[in-house]
C-alpha positions as CSV (number, residue, x, y, z in Angstrom):
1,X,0.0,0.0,0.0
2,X,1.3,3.2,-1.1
3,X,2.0,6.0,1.9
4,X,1.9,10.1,0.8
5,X,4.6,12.3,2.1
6,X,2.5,15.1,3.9
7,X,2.3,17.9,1.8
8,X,-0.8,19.7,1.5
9,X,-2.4,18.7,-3.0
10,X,-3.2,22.0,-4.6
11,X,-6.0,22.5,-7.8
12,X,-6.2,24.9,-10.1
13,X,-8.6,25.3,-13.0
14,X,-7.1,27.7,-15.8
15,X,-5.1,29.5,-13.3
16,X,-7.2,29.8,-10.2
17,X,-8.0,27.7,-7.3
18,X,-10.7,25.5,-8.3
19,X,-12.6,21.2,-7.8
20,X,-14.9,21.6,-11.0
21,X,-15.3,22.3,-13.9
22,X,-18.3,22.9,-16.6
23,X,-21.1,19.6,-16.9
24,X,-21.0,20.5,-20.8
25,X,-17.4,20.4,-21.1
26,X,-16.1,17.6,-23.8
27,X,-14.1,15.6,-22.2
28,X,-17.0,14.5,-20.2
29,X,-18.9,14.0,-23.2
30,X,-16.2,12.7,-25.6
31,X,-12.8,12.3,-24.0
32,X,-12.1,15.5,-25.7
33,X,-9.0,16.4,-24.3
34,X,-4.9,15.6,-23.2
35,X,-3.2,14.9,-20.0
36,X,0.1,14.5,-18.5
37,X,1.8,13.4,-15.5
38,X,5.0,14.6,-14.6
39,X,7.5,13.8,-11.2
40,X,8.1,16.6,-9.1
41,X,11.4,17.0,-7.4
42,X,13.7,19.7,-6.0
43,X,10.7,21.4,-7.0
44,X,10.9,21.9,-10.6
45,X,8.5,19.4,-12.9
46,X,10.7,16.8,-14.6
47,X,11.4,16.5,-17.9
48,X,9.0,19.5,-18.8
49,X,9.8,20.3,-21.9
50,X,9.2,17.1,-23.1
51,X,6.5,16.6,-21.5
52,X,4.9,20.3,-23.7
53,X,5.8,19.1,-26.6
54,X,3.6,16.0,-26.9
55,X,1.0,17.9,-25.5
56,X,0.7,20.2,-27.9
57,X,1.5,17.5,-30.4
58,X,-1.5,16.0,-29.1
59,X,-3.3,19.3,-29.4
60,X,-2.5,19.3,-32.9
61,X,-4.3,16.3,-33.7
62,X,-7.5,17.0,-31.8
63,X,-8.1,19.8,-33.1
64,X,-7.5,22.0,-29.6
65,X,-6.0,25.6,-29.8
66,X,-2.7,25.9,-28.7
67,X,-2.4,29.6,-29.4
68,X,-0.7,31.3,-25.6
69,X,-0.8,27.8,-23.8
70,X,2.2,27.4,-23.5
71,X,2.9,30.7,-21.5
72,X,-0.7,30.3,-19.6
73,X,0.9,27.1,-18.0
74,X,3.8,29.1,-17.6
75,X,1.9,31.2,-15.3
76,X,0.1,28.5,-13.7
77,X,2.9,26.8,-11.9
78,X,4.0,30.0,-10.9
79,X,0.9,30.0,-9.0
80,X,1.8,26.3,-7.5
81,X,4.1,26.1,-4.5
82,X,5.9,22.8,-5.8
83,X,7.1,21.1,-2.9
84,X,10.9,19.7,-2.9
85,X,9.8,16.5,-1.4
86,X,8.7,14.5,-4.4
87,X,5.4,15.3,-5.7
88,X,2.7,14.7,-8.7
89,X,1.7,17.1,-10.9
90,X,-1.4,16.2,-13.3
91,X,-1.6,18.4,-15.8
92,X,-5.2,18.2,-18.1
93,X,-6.1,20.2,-21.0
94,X,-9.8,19.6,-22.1
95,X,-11.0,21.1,-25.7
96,X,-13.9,23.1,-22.9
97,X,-17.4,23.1,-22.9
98,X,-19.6,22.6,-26.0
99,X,-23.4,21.7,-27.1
100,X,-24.4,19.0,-28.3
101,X,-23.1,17.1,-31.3
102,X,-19.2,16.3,-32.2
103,X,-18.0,19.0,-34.2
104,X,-15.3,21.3,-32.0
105,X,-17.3,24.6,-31.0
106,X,-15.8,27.6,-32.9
107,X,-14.3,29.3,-31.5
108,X,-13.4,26.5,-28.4
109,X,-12.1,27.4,-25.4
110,X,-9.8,25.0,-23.6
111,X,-9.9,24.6,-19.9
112,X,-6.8,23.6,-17.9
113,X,-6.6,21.9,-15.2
114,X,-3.3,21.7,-13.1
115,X,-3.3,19.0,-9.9
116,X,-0.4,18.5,-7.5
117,X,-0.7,15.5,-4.9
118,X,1.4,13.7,-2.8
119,X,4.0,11.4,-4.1
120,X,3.4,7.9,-3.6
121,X,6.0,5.2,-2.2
122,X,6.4,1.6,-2.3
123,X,7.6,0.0,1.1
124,X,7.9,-3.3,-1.6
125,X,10.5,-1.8,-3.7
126,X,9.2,-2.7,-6.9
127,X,12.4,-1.0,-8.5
128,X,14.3,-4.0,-7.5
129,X,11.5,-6.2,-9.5
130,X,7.7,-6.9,-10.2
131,X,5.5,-9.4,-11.4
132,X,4.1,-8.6,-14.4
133,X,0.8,-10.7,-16.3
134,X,-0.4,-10.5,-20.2
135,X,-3.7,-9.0,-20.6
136,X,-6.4,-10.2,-22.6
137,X,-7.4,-6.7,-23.6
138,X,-6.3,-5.4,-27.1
139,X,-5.4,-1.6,-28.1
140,X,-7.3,-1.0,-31.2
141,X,-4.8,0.0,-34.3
142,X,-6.2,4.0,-35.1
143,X,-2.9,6.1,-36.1
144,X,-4.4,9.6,-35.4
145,X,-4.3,8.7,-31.3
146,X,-1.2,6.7,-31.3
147,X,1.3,8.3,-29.5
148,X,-0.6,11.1,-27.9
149,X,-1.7,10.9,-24.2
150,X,-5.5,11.7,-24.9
151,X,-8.3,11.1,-22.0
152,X,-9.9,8.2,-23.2
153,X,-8.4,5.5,-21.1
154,X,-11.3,3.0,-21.2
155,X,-9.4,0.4,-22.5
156,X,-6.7,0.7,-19.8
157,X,-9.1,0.3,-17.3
158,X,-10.7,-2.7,-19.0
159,X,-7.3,-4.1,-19.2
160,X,-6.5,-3.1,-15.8
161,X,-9.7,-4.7,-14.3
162,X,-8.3,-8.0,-15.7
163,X,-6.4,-8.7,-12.1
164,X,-7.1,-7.9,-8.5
165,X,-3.9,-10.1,-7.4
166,X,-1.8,-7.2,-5.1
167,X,1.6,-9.4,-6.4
168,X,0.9,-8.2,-9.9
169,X,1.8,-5.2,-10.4
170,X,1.2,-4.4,-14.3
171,X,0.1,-5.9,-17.1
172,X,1.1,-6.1,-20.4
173,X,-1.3,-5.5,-23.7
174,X,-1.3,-6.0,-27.2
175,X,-3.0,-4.7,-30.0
176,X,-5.8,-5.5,-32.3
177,X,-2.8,-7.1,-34.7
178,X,-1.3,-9.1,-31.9
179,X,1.6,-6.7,-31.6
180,X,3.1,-6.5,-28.0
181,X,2.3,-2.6,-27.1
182,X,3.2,-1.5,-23.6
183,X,1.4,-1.8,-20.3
184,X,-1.3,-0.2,-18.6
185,X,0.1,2.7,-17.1
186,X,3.6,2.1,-18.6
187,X,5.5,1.4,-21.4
188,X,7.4,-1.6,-22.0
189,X,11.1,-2.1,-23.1
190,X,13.5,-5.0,-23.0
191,X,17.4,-6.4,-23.9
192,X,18.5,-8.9,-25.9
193,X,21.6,-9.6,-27.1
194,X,23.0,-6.5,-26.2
195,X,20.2,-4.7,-28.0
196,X,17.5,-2.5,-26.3
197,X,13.8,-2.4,-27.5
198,X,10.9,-1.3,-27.4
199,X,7.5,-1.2,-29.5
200,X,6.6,0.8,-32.3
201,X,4.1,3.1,-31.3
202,X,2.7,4.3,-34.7
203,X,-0.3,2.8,-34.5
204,X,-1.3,2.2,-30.4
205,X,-0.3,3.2,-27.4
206,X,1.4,6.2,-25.7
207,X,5.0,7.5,-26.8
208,X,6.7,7.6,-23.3
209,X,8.9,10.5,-22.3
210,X,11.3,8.1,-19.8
211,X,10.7,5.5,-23.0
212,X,12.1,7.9,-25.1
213,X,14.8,9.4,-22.9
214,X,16.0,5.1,-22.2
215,X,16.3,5.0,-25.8
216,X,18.8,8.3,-25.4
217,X,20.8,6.8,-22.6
218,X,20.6,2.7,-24.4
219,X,22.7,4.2,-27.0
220,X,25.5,6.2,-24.9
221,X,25.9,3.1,-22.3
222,X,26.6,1.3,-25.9
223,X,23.6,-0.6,-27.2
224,X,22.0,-1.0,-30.3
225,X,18.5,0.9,-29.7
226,X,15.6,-0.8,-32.0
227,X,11.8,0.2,-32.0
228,X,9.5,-2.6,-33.8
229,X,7.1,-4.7,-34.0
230,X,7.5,-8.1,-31.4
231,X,5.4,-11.2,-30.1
232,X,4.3,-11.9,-27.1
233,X,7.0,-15.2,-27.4
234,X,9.7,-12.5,-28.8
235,X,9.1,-10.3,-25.4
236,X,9.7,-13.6,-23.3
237,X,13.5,-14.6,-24.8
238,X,14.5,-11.6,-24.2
239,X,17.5,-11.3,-21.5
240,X,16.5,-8.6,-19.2
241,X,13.0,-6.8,-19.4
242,X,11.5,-3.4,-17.5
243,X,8.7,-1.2,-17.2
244,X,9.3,2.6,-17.4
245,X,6.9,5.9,-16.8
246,X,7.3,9.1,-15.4
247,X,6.6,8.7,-12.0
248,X,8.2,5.0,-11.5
249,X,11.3,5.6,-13.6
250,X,12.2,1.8,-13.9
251,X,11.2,-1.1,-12.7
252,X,12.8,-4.2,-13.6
253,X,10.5,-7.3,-14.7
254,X,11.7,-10.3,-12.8
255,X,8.4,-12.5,-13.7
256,X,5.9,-12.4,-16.9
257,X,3.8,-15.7,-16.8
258,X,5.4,-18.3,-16.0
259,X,8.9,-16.9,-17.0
260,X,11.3,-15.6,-14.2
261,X,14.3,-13.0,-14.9
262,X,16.9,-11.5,-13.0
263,X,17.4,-8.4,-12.7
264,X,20.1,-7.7,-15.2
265,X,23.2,-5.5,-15.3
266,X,22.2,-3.0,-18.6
267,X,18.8,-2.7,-16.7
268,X,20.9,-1.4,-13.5
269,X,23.0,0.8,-15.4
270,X,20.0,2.3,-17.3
271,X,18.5,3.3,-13.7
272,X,21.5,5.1,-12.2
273,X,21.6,7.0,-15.4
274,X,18.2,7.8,-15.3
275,X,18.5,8.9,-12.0
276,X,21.4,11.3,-12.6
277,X,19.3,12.6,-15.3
278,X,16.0,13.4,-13.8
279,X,18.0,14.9,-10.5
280,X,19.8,17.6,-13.1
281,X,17.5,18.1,-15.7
């Protein structure tokens, strides 16, 4: 069970302390809308820049104006007092409220939402290893959301309800096409023969910004980096497998099934330099 660090969460809603938000607005209705969820620490958001840009990537192709965001969220954490104990901040950008019927209101006016809450920790250590399970659940193949980290998250949550085992702490999906894709609430990359990879995510799933940063720091600790298309029985052989997000960093797979794996030594390295990374970024 995870514990909070006291610190006291904080909500604002397009700049201003605020716990709603409009019944008509379309991520309600539709999903309308972006998040992301970036580590606090030393009190600066990790990785922010990164974490912008697909967000107005993601803007892009939902059709949500981007024109002054960037400098509105700017002045939103401004308003935060981010703590230097580790924290969360949530960041959601819906497309705002609308009438009836899909077409985006014109003009539309986006609302955002910025959430800071407590850091959770594990007393388990799952950085040391986890148990990990295949889900039954498939990502359906649609290229205009793959990538992006849009609000509708209804098949996570279908896959996610798959397992109420407390040992098992992610599981791991495919897509329509039987690709391997990620997991749940993280993406999935392994090593084999000296080689790191991790699935192409042109057609499902979410386009990490610690995945993309491992496949930064794969290639200065001297491995080939690949991105592609695997089996579930191509995951399995590999040597060392992990799980990696923005909040966990990495956490080693030491059993998927049946299979068991040891924690290996690339996977180590990978974690100190992530580490070193998130402290000085």
């Amino acid at each position: 069970m995870a514990s909070p660090y006291s610190m006291q969460a904080q909500t604002l809603v397009n700049g201003r302390p605020a716990t709603q938000i409009d019944v008509t607005d379309r991520a309600l209705a539709y999903g309308h809308g972006l998040f992301e969820t970036l580590l606090v620490l030393n009190g600066k958001p990790v990785f922010y820049p990164a974490h912008l840009q697909r967000l107005l990537h993601g803007c892009e192709r939902l059709g949500i104006p981007v024109a002054g965001l960037a400098q509105q969220l700017e002045a939103d954490l401004e308003c935060m007092k981010l703590p230097h104990t580790p924290a969360v901040l949530k960041l959601i950008l819906t497309c705002g409220s609308g009438g009836r019927g899909y077409l985006t209101p014109d003009p539309a006016s986006p609302v955002r939402i910025l959430m800071l809450t407590p850091m959770p920790t594990y007393p388990d250590q799952p950085e040391l290893g986890v148990q990990v399970r295949w889900c039954s659940t498939r990502l359906a193949c649609q290229p205009l959301l793959a990538g992006i980290k849009h609000l509708n998250r209804i098949e996570q949550v279908l896959a996610r309800n798959e397992w109420t085992d407390p040992a098992v702490r992610e599981g791991i999906v495919c897509d329509t096409d039987g690709w391997v894709i990620e997991g749940t609430m993280s993406n999935l990359c392994f090593i084999k023969h000296q080689r790191f990879c991790t699935p192409l995510l042109d057609q499902a799933g979410i386009e990490g910004i610690v995945r993309n940063q491992l496949l930064q720091l794969a290639a200065e600790l001297g491995l080939e980096t690949e991105q592609g298309r695997y089996t579930p029985e191509q995951v399995e052989s590999a040597d060392e497998l992990l799980l990696c997000n923005s909040l966990i960093g990495i956490w080693p797979i030491t059993r998927l099934g049946e299979r068991r794996y040891a924690p290996g030594p690339f996977t180590a390295q990978l974690q100190t330099a992530l580490q070193q990374r998130m402290i000085s970024c």
